[in-house]
C-alpha positions as CSV (number, residue, x, y, z in Angstrom):
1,X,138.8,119.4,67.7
2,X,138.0,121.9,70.5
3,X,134.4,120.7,72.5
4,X,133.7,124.4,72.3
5,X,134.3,124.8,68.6
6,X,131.3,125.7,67.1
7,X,132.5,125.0,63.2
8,X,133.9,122.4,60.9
9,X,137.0,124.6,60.0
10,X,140.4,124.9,61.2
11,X,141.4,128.2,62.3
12,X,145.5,127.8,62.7
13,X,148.0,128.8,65.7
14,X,150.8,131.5,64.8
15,X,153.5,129.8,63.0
16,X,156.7,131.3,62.5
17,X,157.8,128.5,60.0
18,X,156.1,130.7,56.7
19,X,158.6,133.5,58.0
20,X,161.2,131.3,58.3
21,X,160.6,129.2,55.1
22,X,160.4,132.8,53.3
23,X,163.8,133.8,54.7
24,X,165.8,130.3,53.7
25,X,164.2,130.9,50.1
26,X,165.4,134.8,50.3
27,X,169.0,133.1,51.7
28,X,169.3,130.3,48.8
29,X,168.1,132.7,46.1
30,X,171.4,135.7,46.7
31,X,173.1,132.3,48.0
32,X,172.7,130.7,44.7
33,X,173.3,133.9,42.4
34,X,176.7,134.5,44.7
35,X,177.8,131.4,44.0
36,X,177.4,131.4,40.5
37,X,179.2,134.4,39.6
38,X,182.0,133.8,42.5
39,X,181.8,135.7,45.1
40,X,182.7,134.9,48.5
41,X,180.1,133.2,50.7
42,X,178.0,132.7,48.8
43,X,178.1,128.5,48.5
44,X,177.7,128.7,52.4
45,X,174.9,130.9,52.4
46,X,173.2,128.9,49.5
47,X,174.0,126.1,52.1
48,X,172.1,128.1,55.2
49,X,169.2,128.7,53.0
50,X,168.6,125.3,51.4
51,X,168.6,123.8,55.4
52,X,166.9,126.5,56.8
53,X,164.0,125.3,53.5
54,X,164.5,121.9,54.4
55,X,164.2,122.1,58.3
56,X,160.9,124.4,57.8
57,X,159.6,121.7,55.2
58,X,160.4,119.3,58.2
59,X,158.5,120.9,61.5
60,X,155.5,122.3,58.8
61,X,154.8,118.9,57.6
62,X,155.0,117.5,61.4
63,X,152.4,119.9,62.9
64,X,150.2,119.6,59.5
65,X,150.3,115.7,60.4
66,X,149.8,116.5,64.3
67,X,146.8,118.9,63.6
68,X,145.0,116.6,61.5
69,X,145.8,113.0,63.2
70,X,146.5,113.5,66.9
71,X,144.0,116.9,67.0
72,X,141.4,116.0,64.8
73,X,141.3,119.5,62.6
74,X,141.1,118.3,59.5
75,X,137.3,117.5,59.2
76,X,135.5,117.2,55.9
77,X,135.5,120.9,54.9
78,X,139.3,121.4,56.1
79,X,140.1,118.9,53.5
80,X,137.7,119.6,51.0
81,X,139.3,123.1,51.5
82,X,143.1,121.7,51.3
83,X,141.5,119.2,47.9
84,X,140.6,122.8,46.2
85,X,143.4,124.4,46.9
86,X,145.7,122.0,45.3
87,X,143.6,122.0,42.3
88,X,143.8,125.6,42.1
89,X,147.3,125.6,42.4
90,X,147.7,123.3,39.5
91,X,145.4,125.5,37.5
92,X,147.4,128.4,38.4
93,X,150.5,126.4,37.0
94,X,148.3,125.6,34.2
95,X,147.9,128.8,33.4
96,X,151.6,129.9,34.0
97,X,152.6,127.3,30.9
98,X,149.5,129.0,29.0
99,X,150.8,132.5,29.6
100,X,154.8,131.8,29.1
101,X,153.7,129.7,25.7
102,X,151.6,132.2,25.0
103,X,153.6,135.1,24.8
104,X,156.4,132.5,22.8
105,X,154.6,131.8,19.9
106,X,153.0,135.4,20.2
107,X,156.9,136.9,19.9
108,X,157.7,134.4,16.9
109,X,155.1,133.9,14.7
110,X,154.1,137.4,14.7
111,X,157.4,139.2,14.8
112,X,157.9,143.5,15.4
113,X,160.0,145.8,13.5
114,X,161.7,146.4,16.9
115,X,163.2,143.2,16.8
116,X,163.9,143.3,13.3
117,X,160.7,141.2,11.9
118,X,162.7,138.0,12.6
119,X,162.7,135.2,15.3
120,X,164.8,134.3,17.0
121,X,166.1,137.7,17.2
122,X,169.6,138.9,15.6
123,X,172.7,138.0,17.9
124,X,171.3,135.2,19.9
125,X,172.3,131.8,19.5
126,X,169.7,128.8,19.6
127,X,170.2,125.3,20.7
128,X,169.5,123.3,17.5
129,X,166.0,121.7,18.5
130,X,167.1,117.9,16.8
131,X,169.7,117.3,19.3
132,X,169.6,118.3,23.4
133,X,165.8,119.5,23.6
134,X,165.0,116.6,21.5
135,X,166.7,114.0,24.2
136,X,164.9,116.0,27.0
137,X,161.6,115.6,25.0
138,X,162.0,112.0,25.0
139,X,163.2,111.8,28.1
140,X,160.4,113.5,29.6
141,X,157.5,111.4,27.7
142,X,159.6,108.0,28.4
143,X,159.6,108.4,31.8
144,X,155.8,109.8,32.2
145,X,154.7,106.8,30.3
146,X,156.7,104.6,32.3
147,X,155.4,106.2,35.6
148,X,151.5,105.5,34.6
149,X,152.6,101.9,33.7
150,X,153.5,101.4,37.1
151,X,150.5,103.3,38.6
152,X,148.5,101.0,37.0
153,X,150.6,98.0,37.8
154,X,150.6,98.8,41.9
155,X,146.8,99.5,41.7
156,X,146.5,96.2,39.7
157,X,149.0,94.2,42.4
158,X,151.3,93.7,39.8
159,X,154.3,94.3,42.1
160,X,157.1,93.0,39.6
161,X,155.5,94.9,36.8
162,X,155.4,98.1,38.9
163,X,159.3,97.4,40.2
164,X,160.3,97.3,36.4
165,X,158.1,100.8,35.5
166,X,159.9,102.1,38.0
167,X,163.3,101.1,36.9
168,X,162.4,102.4,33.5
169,X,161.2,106.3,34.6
170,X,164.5,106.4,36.6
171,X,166.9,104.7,34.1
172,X,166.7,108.1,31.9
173,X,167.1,110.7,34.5
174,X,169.9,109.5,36.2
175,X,171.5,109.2,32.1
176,X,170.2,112.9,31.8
177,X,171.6,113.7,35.2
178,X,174.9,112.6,34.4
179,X,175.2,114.0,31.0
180,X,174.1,117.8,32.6
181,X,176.4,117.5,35.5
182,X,179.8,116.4,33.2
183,X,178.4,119.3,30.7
184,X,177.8,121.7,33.6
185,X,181.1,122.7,33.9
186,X,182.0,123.1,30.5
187,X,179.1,125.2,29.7
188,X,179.7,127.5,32.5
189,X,183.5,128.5,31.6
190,X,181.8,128.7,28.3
191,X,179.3,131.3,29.9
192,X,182.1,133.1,31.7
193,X,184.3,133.4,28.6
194,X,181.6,135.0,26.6
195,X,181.2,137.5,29.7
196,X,184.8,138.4,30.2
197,X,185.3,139.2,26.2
198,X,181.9,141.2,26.5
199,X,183.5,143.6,29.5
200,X,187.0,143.6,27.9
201,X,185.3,145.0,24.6
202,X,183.0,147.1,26.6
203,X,185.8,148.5,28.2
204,X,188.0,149.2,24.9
205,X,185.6,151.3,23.7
């Protein structure tokens, strides 16, 4: 910290790396959306976005870890600040959940005339809950239990333990990772199928 500073809190140099973080998310997003659907270009500019993300997640990190190590900025109320702000930001995602569930169980359990008084609406097809959300389910509470085992393990020095918890949370996602990637394809010529009859009958009328 600056001799002359006269507070405990940071105030930051211009960064261009929120610019250019913005733009490779901008880039990956019309990237991605090409890609699926096709066109040309757009795997490489899905490409140019995801690197231009990664290389800002890069230098940002490296002048956050410069500014409170080498420079001294991050005094008690910079980090008190930086401690709130994550906790706000996982009440904001708190609240997202609350909001999207929310307006789920608002939609089916108290159904409108405009949808026809029934849930899940006419003409859309469900996933049967007992098979592929039931595997993620499991998956998902298998491999958070599995993760606090080995929390508590490495804070009790239980370094075999914590190896094995670890093993464990992975084992599941890498089964789930294989299983979505060999169905990826399958469900996407699915996807385009259903599209192209939709146009052709579109069009025949």
């Amino acid at each position: 910290m600056s001799v002359s500073q006269k507070h405990p809190y940071h105030l930051v140099d211009p960064s261009p790396w929120p610019l250019l973080g913005s733009l490779g998310a901008l880039a990956s997003t019309i990237g991605g959306v090409m890609y699926m659907h096709s066109f040309q270009g757009g795997g490489t500019l899905l490409s140019l976005g995801l690197g231009m993300i990664l290389y800002t997640m890069f230098v940002w990190w490296r002048d956050v870890i410069r500014e409170s190590t080498y420079e001294g900025h991050h005094t008690f109320v910079v980090q008190l600040g930086l401690r709130y702000g994550m906790i706000l930001f996982i009440v904001s995602e708190v609240m997202f959940f609350l909001a999207f569930f929310w307006a789920f169980f608002h939609s089916s359990l108290g159904t409108t005339v405009e949808i026809g008084a029934i849930w899940p609406p006419k003409g859309i097809d469900v996933l049967n809950p007992s098979e592929f959300p039931f595997l993620n389910t499991l998956i998902l509470l298998s491999s958070g239990a599995a993760v606090t085992w080995a929390h508590h393990a490495i804070l009790a020095g239980f370094k075999k333990q914590a190896v094995y918890a670890l093993v464990a949370t992975r084992r599941p996602l890498d089964y789930q990772g294989n299983f979505l990637i060999t169905s990826r394809n399958h469900t996407i010529a699915d996807a385009r199928n259903e599209t192209d009859a939709t146009l052709h009958l579109n069009q025949a009328q």
